[in-house]
C-alpha positions in Angstrom: -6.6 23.0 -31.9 -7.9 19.7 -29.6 -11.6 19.3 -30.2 -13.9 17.7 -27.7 -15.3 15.8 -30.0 -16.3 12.3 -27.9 -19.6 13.6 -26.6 -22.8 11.5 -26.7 -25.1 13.9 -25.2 -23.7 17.4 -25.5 -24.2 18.9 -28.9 -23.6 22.1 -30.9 -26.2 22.1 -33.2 -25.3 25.5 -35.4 -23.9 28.8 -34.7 -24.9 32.2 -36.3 -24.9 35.9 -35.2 -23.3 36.0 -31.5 -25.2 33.0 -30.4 -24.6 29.1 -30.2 -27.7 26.5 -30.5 -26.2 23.5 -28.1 -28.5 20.1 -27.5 -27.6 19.3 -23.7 -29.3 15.7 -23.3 -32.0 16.8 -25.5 -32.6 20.4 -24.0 -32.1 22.6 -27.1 -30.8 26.1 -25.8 -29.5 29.5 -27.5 -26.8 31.5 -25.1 -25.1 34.4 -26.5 -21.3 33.7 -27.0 -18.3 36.4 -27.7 -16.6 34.2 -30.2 -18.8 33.7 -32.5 -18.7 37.5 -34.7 -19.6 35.4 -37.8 -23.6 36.6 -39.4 -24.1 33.1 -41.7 -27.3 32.0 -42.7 -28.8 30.0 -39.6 -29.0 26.4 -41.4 -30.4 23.9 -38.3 -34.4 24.6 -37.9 -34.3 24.1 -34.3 -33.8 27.6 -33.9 -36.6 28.6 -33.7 -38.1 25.3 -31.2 -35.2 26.0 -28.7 -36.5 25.1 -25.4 -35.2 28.0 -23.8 -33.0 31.4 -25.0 -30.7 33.7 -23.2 -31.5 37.3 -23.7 -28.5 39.5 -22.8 -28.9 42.7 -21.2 -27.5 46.1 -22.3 -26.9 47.3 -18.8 -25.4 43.6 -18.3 -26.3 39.9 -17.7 -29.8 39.2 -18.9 -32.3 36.4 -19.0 -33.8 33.2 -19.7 -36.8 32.9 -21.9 -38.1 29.1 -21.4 -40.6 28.4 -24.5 -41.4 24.8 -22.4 -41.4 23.8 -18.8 -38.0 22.6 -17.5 -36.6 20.4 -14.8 -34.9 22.7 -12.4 -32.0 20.3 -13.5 -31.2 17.4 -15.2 -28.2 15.2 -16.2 -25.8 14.2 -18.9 -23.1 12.0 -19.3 -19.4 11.7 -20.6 -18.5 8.2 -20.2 -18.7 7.2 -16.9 -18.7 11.0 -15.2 -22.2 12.6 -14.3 -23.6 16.4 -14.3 -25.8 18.1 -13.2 -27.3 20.8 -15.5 -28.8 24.0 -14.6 -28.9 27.0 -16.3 -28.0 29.9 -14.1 -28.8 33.9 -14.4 -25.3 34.4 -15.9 -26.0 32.1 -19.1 -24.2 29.1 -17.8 -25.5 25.6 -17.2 -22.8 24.6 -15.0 -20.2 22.6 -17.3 -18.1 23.6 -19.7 -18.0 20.6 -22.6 -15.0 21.5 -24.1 -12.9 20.9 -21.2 -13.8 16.7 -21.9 -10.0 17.0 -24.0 -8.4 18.0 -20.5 -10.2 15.3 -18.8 -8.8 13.1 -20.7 -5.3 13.8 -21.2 -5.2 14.3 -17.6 -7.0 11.0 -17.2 -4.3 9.4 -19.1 -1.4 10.7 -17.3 -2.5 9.7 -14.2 -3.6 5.9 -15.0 0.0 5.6 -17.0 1.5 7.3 -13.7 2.5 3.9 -12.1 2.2 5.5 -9.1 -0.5 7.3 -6.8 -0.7 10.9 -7.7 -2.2 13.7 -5.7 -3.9 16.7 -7.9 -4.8 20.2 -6.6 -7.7 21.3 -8.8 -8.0 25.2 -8.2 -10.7 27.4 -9.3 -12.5 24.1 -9.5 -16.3 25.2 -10.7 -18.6 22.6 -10.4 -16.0 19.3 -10.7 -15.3 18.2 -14.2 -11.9 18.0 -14.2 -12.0 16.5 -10.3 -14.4 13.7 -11.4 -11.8 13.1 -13.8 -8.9 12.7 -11.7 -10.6 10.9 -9.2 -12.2 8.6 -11.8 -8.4 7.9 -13.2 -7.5 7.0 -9.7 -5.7 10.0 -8.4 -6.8 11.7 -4.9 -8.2 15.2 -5.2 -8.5 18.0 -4.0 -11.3 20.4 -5.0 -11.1 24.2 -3.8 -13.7 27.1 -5.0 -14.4 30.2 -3.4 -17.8 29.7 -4.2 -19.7 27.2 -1.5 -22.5 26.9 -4.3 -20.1 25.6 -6.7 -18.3 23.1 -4.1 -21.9 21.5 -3.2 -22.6 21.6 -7.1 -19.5 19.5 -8.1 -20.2 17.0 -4.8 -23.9 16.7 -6.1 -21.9 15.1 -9.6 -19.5 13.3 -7.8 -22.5 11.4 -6.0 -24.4 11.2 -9.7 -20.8 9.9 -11.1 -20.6 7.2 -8.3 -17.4 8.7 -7.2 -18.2 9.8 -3.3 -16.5 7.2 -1.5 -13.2 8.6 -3.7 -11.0 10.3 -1.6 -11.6 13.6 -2.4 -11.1 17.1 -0.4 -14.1 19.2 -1.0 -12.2 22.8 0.4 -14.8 26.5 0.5 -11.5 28.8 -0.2 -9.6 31.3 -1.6 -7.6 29.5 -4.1 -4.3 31.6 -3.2 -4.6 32.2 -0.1 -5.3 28.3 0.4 -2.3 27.1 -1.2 0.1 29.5 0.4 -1.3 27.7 3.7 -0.5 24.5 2.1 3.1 25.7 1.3 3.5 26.6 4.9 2.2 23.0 6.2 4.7 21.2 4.0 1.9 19.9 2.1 2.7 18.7 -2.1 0.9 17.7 -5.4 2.0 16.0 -8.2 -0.5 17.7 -10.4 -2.2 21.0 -10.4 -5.2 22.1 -12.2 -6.3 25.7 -12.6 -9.1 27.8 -14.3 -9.0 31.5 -12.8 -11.4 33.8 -13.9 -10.6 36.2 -16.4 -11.5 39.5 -13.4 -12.1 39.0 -9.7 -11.7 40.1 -6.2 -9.0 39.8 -3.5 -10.1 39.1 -0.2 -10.0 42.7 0.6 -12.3 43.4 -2.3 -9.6 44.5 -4.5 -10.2 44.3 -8.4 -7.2 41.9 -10.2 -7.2 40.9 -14.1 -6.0 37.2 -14.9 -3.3 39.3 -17.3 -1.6 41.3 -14.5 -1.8 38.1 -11.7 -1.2 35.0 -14.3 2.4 34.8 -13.7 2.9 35.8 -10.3 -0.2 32.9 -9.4 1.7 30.3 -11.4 5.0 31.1 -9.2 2.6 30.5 -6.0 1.4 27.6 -7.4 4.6 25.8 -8.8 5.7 25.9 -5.0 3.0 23.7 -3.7 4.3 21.1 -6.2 5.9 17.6 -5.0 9.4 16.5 -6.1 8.4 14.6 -9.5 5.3 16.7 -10.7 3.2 14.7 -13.1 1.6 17.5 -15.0 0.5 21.4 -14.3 -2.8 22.6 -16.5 -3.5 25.8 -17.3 -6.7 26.8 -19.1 -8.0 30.6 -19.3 -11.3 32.0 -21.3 -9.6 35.2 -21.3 -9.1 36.9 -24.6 -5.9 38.9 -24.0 -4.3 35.7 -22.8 -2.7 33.6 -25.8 -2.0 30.2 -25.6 1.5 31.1 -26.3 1.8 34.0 -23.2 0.5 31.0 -21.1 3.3 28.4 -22.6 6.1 30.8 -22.3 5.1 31.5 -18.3 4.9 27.9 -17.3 7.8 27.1 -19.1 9.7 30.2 -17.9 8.7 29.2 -14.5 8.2 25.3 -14.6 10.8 23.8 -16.9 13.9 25.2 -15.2 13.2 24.2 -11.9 11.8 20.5 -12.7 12.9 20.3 -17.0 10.0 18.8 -19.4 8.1 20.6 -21.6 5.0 23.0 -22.3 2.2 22.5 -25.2 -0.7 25.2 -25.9 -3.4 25.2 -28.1 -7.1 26.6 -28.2 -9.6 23.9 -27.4 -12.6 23.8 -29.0 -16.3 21.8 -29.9 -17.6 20.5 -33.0 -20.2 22.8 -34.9 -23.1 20.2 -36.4 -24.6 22.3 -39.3 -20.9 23.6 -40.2 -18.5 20.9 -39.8 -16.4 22.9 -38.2 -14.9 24.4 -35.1 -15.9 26.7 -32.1 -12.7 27.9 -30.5 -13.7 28.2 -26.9 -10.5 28.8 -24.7 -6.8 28.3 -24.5 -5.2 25.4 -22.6 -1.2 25.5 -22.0 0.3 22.2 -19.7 3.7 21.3 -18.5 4.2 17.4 -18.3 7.0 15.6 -17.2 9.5 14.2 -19.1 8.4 10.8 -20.4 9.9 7.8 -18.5 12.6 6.0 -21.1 13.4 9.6 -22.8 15.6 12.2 -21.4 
């Protein structure tokens, strides 16, 4: 397992009983979390001064109880990048912390690129692993289907200091928008994608990432250029192993351009435990390393 484990500001503070007590920049919350099925004693005492808990519902979603008055938002940091933090009706705050160990590695391939490399960050939320990119030096660009999410992630490009990069900011379906780019002749040295576990076709039809993975990997390998630098493929989904998602890219990506595939859970540092909370599955094709055949 990777472990995002070079935060300054984000923290898990103790896990117990289906819920996680994180520290986001000070802001203690408590959000309900499917991973953790474990019932130990609860050992941090901020449990019960959380400044606000997420109550789930039994007919689904749920709510926020707020024991203190909160900024509608506020920020944290990871290095030089920027976010915006808000929690939403659906539990999230907008920022998934564990993904910092895909920000980097990607940040490291594309400094060490010696050249300038284009990525295609799909399913793109609200900009982590664009700030990234475009932080490392690489042009981006940044497609969502959600228009809230695209304004989100340009709000933390401007906290990050990172709007003059040149970065596409794109309202789409991610698909549908990269079959349009196959068509113009457009490429990408690096793609980046996240799809949600369910969604919705643009005719409203249902899909699960488990039936679509491999055929949307296949669309996606054909918007890429001639000397691909990396594809990432992260998933939250259960069903999907970090070995199913190694054996499609390589299946799909290493006999048309060679290299090779590495998967592995990622996960966060748990305070009060010392140990680990898995919290998704990350597989990634990279290129063969220059010197090495």
């Amino acid at each position: 397992m990777r472990v995002a484990d070079n935060w300054k500001e984000y923290r898990i503070l103790d896990t117990s009983c289906g819920e996680k007590l994180e520290s986001w920049g000070g802001v203690t919350l408590v959000r309900p979390d499917p991973q953790i099925i474990w019932r130990s004693p609860k050992r941090s005492d901020m449990w019960n001064k959380a400044d606000g808990i997420y109550h789930r519902s039994d007919k689904g979603g749920g709510q926020w109880e707020f024991h203190k008055k909160l900024p509608q938002s506020w920020q944290i940091s990871y290095g030089k990048l920027k976010f915006n933090i808000r929690p939403t009706g659906f539990k999230h705050t907008g920022l998934f912390p564990e993904q910092a160990v895909n920000w980097d590695l990607m940040a490291d391939k594309i400094k060490n690129a010696g050249r300038q490399i284009n990525v295609l960050n799909l399913f793109a939320y609200t900009g982590g692993a664009t700030l990234a990119c475009a932080n490392a030096g690489a042009s981006v660009a940044h497609v969502d289907a959600s228009k809230g999410m695209v304004q989100w992630a340009r709000e933390n490009a401007q906290l990050s200091g990172l709007s003059d990069k040149p970065i596409r900011w794109l309202v789409d379906d991610c698909e549908k928008f990269v079959q349009r780019e196959i068509r113009r002749g457009r490429s990408y040295d690096a793609v980046v994608m996240d799809p949600p576990s369910y969604g919705r076709g643009p005719g409203g039809e249902v899909w699960k990432l488990e039936d679509c993975i491999y055929d949307l990997v296949q669309t996606c390998a054909g918007v890429l250029s001639d000397k691909p630098l990396f594809f990432l493929l992260n998933s939250y989904t259960t069903g999907l192993s970090p070995s199913v998602m190694a054996y499609i890219l390589k299946d799909v990506l290493c006999t048309r351009f060679g290299g090779n595939v590495t998967a592995d859970e990622i996960g966060l540092p748990v305070e009060a435990t010392q140990s680990v909370l898995p919290c998704g599955s990350t597989a990634i094709w990279q290129s063969e390393v220059r010197g090495k055949k």
